[in-house]
N, C-alpha and C positions, 0 to 999 in steps of 0.2 A: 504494500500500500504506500502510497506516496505523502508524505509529511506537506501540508498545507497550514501554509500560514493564518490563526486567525484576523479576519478583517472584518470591522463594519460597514457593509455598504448598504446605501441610501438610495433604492429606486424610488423614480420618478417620471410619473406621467402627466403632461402638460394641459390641460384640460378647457379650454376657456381660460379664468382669469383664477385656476387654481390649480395647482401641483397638489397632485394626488401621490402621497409616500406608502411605504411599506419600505422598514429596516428589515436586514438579513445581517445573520452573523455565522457563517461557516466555519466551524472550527477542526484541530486537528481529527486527522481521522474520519472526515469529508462529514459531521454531522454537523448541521442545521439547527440554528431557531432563530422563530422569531420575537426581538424582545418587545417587551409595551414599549407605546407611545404615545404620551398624551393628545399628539395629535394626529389625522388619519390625510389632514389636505393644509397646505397655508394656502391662503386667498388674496391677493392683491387686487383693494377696491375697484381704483381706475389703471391699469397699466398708461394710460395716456400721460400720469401727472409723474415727474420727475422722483418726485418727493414720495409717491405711493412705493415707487420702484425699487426707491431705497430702503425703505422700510420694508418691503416684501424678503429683499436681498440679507438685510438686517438681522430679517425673522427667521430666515433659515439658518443663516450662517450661526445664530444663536442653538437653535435645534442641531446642529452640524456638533457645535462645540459640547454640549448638554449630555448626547448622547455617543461622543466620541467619534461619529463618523469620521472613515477614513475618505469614501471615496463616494461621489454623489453621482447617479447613472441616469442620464436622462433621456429617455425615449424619444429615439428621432422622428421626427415630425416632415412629413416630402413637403418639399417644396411649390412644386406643381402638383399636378393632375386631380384626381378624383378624393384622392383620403388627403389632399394638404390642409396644412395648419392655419389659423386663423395669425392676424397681427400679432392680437395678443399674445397669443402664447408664443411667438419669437422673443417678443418685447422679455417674457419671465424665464425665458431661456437665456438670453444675453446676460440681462440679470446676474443669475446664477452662474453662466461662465466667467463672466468677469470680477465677480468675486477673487479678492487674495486670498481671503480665507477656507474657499472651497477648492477640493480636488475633484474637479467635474470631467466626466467622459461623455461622449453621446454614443450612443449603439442606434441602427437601424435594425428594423424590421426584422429586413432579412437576415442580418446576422443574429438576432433574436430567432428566431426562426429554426434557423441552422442548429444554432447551440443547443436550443430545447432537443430537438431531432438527436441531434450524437448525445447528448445528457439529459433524456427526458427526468423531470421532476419525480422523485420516486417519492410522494405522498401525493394523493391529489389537493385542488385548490380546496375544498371545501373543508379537510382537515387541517387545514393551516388555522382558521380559525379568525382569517381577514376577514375582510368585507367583501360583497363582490366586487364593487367600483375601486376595490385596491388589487387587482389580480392582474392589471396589467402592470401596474410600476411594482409587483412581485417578480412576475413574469422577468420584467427587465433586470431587475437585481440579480435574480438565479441565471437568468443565461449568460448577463455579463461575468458572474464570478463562476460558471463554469466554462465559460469557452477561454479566461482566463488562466486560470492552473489545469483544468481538462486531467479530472482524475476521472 
């Protein structure tokens, strides 16, 4: 078995004018959980106002620090076509990228995708014990941190 380092990672999916989280904490010996968290989404009132943006950016990086996340995984959003993302939620991803105090990746899709496929989830969503509307920035946390060490 291959010794994996424990990390917390922060998925997240962009939602409108709210990031929808679910923490994942993998530790050695490829076991899983998920710990509480007081909160399930941060909500940025207007993303249009400078000053909401910061406070949005603020409130995570606070939950960032709170819960020790190492690495915050943000579901990519297409640019064009059919499933693209609205302004806003560019606006809350920039945000969070540009954070100093955030270690932010994006994943697509399809490398979500991919990674479930070669490391399907070996509990289903439904014992995990999230929410439904938290099952994709799950989703993104587990594939980003198994297409990463890939035990």
């Amino acid at each position: 078995m291959i010794k994996i380092k424990a990390e917390r990672v922060c998925g997240v999916e962009l939602s409108g004018n709210d990031a929808i989280i679910s923490l994942l904490v993998i530790e050695e010996g490829a076991m899983f959980h998920l710990p509480d968290c007081r909160v399930t989404r941060i909500t940025c009132k207007n993303p249009d106002s400078a000053s909401e943006l910061r406070y949005f950016q603020k409130t995570f990086e606070q939950l960032a620090q709170d819960y020790q996340i190492e690495t915050v995984v943000i579901r990519e959003r297409m640019k064009k076509g059919k499933f693209s993302g609205g302004a806003n939620g560019f606006k809350l991803e920039a945000a969070l990228q540009l954070s100093d105090k955030l270690n932010t990746v994006l994943i697509s899709p399809t490398d979500i995708k991919a990674n479930l496929k070669r490391y399907p989830l070996p509990i289903t969503f439904a014992e995990t014990g999230l929410k439904k509307f938290q099952e994709p920035s799950f989703t993104t946390a587990f594939a980003y941190y198994a297409g990463k060490h890939e035990w």
